[in-house]
C-alpha positions in Angstrom: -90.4 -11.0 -3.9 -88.6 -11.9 -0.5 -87.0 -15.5 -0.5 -88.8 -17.3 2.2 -86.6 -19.2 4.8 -88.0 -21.8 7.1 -86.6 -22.5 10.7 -87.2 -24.6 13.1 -86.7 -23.3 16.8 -88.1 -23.4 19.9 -89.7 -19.8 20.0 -88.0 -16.4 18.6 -87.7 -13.4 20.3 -90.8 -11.9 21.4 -90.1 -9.0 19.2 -90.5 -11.1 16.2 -93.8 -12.5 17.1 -95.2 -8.5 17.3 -95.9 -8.9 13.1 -97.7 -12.2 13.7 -99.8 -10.6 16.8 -100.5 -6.9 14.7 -101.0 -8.1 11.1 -103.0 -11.4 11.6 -105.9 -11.0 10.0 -108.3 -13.7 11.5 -108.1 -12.9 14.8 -111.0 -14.8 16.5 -112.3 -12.1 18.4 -112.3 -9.3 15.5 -115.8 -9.3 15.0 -116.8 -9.3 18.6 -118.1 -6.1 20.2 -117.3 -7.5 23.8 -113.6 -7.7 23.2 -112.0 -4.9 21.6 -109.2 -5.2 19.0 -106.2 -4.3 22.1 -107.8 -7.4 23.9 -108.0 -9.2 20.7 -104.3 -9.1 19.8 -103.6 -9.8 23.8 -105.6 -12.6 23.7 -103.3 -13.8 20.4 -100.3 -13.0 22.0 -100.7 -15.1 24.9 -102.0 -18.1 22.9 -99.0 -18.3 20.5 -96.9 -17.7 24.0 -98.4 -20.9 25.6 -98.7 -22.9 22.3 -94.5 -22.0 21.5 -93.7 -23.0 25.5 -96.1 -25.6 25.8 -94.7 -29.4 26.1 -94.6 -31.9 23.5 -94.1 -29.1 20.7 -92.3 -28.6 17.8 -92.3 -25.3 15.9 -91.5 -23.7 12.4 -91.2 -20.4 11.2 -91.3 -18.7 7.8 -88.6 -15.8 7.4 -89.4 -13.2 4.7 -85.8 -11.8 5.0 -85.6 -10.5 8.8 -88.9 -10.7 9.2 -91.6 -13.5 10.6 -94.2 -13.7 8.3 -96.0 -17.4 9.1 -95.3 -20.2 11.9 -96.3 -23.8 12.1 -96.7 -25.7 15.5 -97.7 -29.0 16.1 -98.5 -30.3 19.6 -99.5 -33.6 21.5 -102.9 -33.9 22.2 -102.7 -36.0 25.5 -106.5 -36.1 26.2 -107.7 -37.1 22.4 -104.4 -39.5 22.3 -105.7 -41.5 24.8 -109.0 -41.3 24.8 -109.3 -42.7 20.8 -106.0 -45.2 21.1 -103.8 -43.0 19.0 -101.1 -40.8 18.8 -102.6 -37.3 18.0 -101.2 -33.5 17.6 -102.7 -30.3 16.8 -101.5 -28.1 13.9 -101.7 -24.2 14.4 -100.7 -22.4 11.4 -100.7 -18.4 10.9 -99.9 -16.5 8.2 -99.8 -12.9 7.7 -99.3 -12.1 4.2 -102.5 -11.0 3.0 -102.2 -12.2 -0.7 -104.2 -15.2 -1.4 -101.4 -16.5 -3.5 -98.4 -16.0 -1.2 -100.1 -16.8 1.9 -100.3 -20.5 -0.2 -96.4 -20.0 -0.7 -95.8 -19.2 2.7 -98.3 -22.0 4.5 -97.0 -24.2 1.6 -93.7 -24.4 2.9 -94.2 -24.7 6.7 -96.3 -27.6 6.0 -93.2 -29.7 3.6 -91.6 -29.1 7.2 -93.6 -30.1 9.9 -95.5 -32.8 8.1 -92.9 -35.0 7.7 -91.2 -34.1 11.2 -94.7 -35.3 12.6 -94.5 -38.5 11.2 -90.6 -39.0 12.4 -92.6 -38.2 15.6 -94.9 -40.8 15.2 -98.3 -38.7 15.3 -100.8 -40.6 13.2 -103.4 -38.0 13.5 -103.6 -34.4 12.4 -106.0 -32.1 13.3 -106.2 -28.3 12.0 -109.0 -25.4 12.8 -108.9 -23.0 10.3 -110.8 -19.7 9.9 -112.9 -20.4 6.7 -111.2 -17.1 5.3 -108.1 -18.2 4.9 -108.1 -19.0 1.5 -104.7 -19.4 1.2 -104.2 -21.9 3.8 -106.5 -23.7 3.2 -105.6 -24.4 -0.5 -102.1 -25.3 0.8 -104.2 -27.6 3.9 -105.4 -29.4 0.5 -102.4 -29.7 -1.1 -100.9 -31.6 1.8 -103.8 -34.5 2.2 -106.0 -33.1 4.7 -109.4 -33.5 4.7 -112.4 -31.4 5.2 -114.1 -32.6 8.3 -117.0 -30.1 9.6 -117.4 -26.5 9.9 -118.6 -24.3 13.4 -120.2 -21.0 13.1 -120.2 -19.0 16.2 -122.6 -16.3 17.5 -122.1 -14.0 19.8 -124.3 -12.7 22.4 -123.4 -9.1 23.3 -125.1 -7.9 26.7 -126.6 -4.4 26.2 -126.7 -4.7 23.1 -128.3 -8.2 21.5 -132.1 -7.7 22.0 -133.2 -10.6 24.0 -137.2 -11.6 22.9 -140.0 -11.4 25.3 -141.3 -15.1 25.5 -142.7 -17.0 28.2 -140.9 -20.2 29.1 -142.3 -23.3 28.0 -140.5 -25.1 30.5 -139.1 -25.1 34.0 -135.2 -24.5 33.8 -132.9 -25.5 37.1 -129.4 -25.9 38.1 -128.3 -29.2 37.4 -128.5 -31.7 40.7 -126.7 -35.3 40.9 -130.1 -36.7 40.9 -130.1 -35.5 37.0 -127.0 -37.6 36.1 -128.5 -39.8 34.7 -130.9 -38.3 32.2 -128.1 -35.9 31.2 -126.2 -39.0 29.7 -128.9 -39.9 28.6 -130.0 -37.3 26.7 -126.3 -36.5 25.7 -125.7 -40.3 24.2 -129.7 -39.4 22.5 -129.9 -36.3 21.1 -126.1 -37.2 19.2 -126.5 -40.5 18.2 -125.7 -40.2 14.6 -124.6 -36.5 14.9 -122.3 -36.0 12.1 -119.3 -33.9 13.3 -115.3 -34.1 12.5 -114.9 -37.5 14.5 -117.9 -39.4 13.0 -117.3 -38.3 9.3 -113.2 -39.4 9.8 -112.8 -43.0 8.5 -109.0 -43.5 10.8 -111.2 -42.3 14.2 -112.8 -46.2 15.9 -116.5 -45.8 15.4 -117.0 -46.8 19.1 -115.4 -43.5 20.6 -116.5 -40.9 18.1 -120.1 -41.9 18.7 -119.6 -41.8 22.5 -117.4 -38.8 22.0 -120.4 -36.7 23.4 -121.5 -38.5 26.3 -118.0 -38.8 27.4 -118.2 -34.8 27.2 -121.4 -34.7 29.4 -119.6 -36.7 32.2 -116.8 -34.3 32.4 -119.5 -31.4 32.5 -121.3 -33.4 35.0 -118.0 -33.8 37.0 -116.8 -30.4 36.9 -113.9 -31.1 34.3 -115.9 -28.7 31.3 -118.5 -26.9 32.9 -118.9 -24.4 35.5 -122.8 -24.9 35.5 -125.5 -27.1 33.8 -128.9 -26.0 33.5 -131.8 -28.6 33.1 -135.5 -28.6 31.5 -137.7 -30.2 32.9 -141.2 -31.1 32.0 -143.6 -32.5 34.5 -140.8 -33.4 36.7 -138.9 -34.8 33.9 -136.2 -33.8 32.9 -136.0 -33.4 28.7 -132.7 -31.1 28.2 -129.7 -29.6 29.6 -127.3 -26.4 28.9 -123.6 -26.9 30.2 -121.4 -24.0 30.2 -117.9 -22.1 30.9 -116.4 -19.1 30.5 -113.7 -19.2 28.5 -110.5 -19.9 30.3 -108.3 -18.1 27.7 -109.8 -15.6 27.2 -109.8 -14.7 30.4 -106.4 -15.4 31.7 -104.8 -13.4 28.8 -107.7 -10.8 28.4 -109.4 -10.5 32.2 -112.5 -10.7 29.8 -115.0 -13.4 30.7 -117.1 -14.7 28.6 -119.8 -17.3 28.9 -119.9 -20.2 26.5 -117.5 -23.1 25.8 -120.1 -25.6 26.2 -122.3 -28.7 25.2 -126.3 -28.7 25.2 -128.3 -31.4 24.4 -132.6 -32.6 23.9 -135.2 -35.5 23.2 -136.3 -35.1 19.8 -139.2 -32.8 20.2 -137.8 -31.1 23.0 -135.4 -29.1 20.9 -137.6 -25.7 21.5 -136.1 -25.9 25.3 -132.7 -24.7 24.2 -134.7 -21.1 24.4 -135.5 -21.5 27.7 -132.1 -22.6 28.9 -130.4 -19.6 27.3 -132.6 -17.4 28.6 -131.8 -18.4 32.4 -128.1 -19.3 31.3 -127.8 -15.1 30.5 -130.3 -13.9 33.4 -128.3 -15.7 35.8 -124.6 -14.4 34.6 -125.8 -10.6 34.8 -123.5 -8.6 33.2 -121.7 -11.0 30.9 -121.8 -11.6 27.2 -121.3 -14.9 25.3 -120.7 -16.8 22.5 -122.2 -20.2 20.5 -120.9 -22.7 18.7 -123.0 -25.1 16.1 -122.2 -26.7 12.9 -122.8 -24.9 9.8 -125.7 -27.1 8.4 -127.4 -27.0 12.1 -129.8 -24.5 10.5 -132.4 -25.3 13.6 -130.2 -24.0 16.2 -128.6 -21.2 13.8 -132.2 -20.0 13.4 -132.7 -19.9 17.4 -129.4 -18.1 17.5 -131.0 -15.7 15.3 -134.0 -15.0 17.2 -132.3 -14.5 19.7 -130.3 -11.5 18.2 -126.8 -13.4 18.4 -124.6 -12.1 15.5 -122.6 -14.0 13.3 -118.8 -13.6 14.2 -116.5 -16.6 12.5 -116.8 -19.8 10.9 -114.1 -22.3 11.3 -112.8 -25.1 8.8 -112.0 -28.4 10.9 -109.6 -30.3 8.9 -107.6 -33.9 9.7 -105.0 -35.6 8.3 -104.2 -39.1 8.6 -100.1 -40.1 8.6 -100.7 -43.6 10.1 -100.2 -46.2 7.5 
């Protein structure tokens, strides 16, 4: 077996990064039948492009004689950073061997690297999304003190070719108007209060923000920040539910593929059912366009309406933190 050697640079040549591009297994678009696998790799390509050039980063790769076989990058996280009151990064990691037990080797020794650079860089929080696939990684994530946090399933709605169910609406569905401000917040700071997701279940995040965590995110969909459009249901003038959506930005500055998605819906209680109805309209008024949703794996009410509504299964994702404060 090939000595590994780890180096930390700023980014290596792009032909280097051609392995990492054409042999990564867990692509996030492999399973999708809107984006084939040229646009898959493309997409890749451009992420690791922006992620190796982007500012406050530091990079490592993992050298199987000439050849790059794994990279580590850990970057700022500006928004989170301030937003919670603490220094936060990202940690990207790919690896491309595809045995289980080198792949551990491989993401082993990037970590004993950029783990204790990140604490010289005074990050006190780690976070880490990893495809839940990756065995590998994941066992070496483990190794190195991070923590399980949640897990996202996303489904993909393919136009053409997802057969959409004939159902009458149950309520009316509109485009969001400053007059519904309000009740979005509302129903955002509602329908998640005690929603268990990766900043709830970590003990190091304040309690305060990761339980306003989502109404903060329906005020920068309100404002424009994280949604192109918001849909609302409303029953008897009232309005009970809303849909906030985006296509997604990379995607579709490395691809020219847009896809709708990237967004935040929220309900009363027993208005749950209107996440049909605002699906429905979301997809009849982007003609043309497929999409993709996110939930947490043990949301098994909106992974059944996904169902229904002939989305297919594409990924799940592994969110993992790791605390380095003291």
């Amino acid at each position: 077996m090939i000595p590994l050697k780890i180096v930390q640079e700023r980014e290596p040549e792009e032909s280097l990064i051609y392995p990492l591009v054409e042999f990564y297994r867990f692509n996030d678009y492999r399973r999708y039948r809107s984006v084939d696998t040229t646009a898959g790799k493309r997409y890749l390509k451009g992420m690791l492009q922006e992620i190796l050039t982007g500012d406050d980063t530091r990079s490592w790769f993992a050298y199987a004689g000439d050849s790059l076989v794994g990279l580590a990058v850990v970057t700022h996280l500006v928004w989170d950073s301030n937003y919670f009151g603490l220094p936060m990064a990202s940690l990207t990691v790919i690896v491309i061997d595809d045995e289980p037990c080198r792949n551990f080797e491989i993401a082993d020794k990037l970590l004993s690297k950029a783990l204790p650079d990140a604490l010289c860089q005074k990050h006190q929080h780690l976070t880490v999304r990893v495809d839940t696939e990756e065995t590998g990684l994941i066992h070496a994530l483990e190794k190195h003190g991070f923590r399980l946090m949640d897990t996202l399933a996303t489904y993909a709605y393919h136009r053409g070719k997802s057969k959409l169910p004939e159902m009458p609406p149950n309520y009316d569905v509109c485009k969001y108007s400053p007059e519904d401000y309000d009740a979005v917040l509302d129903i955002a700071k509602t329908s998640y209060k005690d929603y268990p997701n990766r900043f709830t279940l970590d003990p190091n995040i304040p309690r305060d923000r990761a339980q306003s965590f989502y109404t903060e995110w329906a005020k920068n969909c309100c404002n424009g920040k994280m949604a192109e459009e918001i849909l609302v249901a409303k029953r008897k003038g009232r309005t009970v539910g809303f849909l906030a959506y985006r296509s997604n930005q990379a995607l579709l500055r490395h691809t020219g593929i847009r896809l709708m998605g990237s967004g935040l819906a929220g309900f009363y209680p027993i208005r749950v059912n209107a996440y049909y109805d605002l699906i429905l309209e979301g997809i009849r008024l982007n003609p043309g366009l497929s999409g993709d949703f996110e939930t947490h794996l043990w949301n098994t009410t909106f992974i059944n309406f996904f169902s229904q509504l002939d989305f297919h299964y594409v990924r799940a994702k592994h969110s993992f933190h790791r605390w380095l404060g003291s």
